[in-house]
N, C-alpha and C positions, 0 to 999 in steps of 0.2 A: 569138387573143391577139396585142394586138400585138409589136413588137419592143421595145420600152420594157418594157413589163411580160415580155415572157420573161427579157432581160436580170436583172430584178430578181428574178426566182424566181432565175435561177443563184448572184444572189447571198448570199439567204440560206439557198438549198441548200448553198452553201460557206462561211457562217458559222461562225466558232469561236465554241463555248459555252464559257461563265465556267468549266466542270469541265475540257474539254478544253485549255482555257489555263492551267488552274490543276497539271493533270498535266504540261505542255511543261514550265511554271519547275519543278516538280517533280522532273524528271529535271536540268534545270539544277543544281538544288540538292544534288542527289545526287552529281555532277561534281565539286563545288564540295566537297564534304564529304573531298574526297580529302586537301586542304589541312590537315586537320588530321592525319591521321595525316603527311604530312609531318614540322609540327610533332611528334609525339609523337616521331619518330626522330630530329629534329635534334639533342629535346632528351637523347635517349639517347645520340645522340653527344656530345654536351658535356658530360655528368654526369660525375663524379670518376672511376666505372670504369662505362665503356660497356660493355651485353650486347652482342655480335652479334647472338644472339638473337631479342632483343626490336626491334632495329632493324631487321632483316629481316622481321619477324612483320608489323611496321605497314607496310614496306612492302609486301606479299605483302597486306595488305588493300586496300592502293591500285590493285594489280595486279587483282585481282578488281573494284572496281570500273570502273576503264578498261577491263576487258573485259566488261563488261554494258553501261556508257553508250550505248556506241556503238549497240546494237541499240536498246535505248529508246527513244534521241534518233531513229531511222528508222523506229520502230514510233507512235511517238505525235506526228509530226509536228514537230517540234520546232523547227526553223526556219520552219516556217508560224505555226506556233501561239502560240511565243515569242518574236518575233523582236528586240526588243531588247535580246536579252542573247546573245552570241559564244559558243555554247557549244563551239566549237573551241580558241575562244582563253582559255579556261576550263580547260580539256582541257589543251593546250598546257604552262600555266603550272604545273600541279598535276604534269605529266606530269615537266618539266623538274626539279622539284623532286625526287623520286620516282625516277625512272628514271635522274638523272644527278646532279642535284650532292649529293645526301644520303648516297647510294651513297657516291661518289667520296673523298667527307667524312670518312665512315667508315672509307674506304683508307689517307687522311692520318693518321688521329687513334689509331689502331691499330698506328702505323709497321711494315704490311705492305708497303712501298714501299722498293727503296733508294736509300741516298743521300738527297738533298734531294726529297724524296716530291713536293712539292710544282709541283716538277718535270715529272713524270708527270700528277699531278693535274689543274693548269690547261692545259694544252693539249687533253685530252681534255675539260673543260669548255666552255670556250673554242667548239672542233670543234663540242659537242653544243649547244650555242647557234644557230651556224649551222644546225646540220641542221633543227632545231626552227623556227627560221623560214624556212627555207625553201620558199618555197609549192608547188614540186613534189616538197616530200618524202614524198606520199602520194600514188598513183595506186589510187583505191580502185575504181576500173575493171577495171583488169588483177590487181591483188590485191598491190602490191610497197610496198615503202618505197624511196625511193633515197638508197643510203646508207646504211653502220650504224645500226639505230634505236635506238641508244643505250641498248642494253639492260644499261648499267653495273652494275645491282642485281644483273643473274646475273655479271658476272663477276667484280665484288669476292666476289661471295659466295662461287666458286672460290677467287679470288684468296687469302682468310681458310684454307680448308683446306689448300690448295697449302703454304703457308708453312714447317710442320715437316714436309714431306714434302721439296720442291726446293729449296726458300731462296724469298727474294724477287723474283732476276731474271726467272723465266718472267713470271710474273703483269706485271711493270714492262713488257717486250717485247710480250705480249698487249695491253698497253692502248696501247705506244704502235704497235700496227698497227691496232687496231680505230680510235683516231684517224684516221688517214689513210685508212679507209675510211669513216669516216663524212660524209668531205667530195669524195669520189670519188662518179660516178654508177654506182656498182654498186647493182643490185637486190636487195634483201633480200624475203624471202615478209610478207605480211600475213598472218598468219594466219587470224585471222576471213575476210580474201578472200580467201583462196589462190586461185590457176587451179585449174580441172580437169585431168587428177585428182587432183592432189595436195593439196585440201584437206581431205577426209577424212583419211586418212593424217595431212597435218599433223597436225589437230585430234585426233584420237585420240593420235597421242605426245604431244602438248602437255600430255592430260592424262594419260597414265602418268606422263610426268615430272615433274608437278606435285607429284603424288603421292609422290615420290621427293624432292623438291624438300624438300615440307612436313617427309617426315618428317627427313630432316636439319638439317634447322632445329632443330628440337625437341634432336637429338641433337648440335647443331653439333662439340662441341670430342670428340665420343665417337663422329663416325662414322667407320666403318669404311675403308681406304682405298679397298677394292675396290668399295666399295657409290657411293664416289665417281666411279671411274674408270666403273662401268659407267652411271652416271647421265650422264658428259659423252655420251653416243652420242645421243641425243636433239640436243642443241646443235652436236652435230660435224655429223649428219646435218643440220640445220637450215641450218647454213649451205653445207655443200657441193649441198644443193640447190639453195639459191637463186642459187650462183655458178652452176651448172650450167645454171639456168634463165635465168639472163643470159645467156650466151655463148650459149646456144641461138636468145634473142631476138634478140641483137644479129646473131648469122650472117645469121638469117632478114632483118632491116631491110638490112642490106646486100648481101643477095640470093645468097648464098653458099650 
């Protein structure tokens, strides 16, 4: 066989078939579908009297999906297969909506903020804007985000329980540090990549505390406090790892 014709075997040995292009936009579309629950929450936040509730519910479905896409999109080829459609920048946008500014929305429109809430609110926007384009905010190599990854949802969702317990200040201070880490290059863990060996571990609390997660949702304005306090330990743990695991990388790059 010559080289012409071996060439051309490779290439229809690597052909995408019409079903395997049609599962790529598939999981596109599944990405894309996060956008509506978006909307469902915006519009729970606008309604006369917003649930929490139910605003956390849709997005907690959004969350499930962002953490299935991702494997799909790597499992069924997805940038070979479908490639004119960004399904990052798909991801990105739903994410943005979702993880920061619906949240945040819900902070304002709740007046769980003091003072001019508003205040608090758009600069932690603002912040998660950058982060979100930024094109090194995801090293899915080593398993990190750099930077808060603007994980707003969990912390309004504290933010909402906190409030007849400490007042409004904590939660106002929490957000505006997570701000200013969100635009610092501190490494936050990927979960789905975590390093070795900490991404078992991750994965396993990620999902007890999900679980923990759900059922307070259900119970928002009736859960317990302790049932709350002992739920942050997951997210306290979560983060004190990953500063831990910075300062460890960074010693190491600097040869320390």
């Amino acid at each position: 066989m010559g080289p012409h014709n071996r060439g051309l075997t490779l290439r229809m040995s690597t052909a995408v078939t019409f079903t395997q292009r049609a599962v790529a936009y598939g999981v596109h579309l599944f990405t894309a579908v996060g956008v509506v629950f978006a909307f469902l929450a915006a519009a729970e936040v606008c309604s006369a009297t917003p649930d929490p509730r139910l605003v956390f519910f849709y997005l907690a479905v959004q969350v499930i999906i962002d953490a299935v896409d991702g494997p799909l999109a790597r499992a069924f080829h997805v940038k070979d297969r479908a490639p004119r459609i960004d399904g990052r920048k798909i991801d990105d946008i739903v994410d943005y909506l979702t993880y920061t500014f619906v949240p945040l929305l819900l902070a304002w429109r709740m007046d769980w903020l003091p003072g001019l809430a508003a205040a608090w609110v758009a600069p932690a926007m603002v912040a998660s804007l950058f982060g979100f384009c930024n094109t090194g905010a995801k090293d899915e190599d080593e398993g990190f985000f750099l930077g808060f990854p603007s994980y707003w949802n969990i912390v309004v969702f504290y933010i909402g329980l906190w409030l007849p317990l400490v007042g409004p200040w904590p939660g106002a201070i929490l957000i505006g540090v997570l701000t200013v880490l969100t635009i610092l290059p501190v490494r936050f863990i990927y979960p789905n990549l975590a390093p070795q060996p900490w991404k078992l571990p991750t994965l396993i609390g990620a999902v007890i505390w999900t679980g923990l997660f759900a059922w307070m949702t259900w119970n928002y304005y009736q859960t317990p406090p302790w049932v709350m306090w002992v739920s942050l330990v997951y997210p306290i743990a979560y983060v004190g790892l990953s500063l831990y695991l910075d300062f460890r990388l960074r010693r190491k790059g600097s040869g320390l």
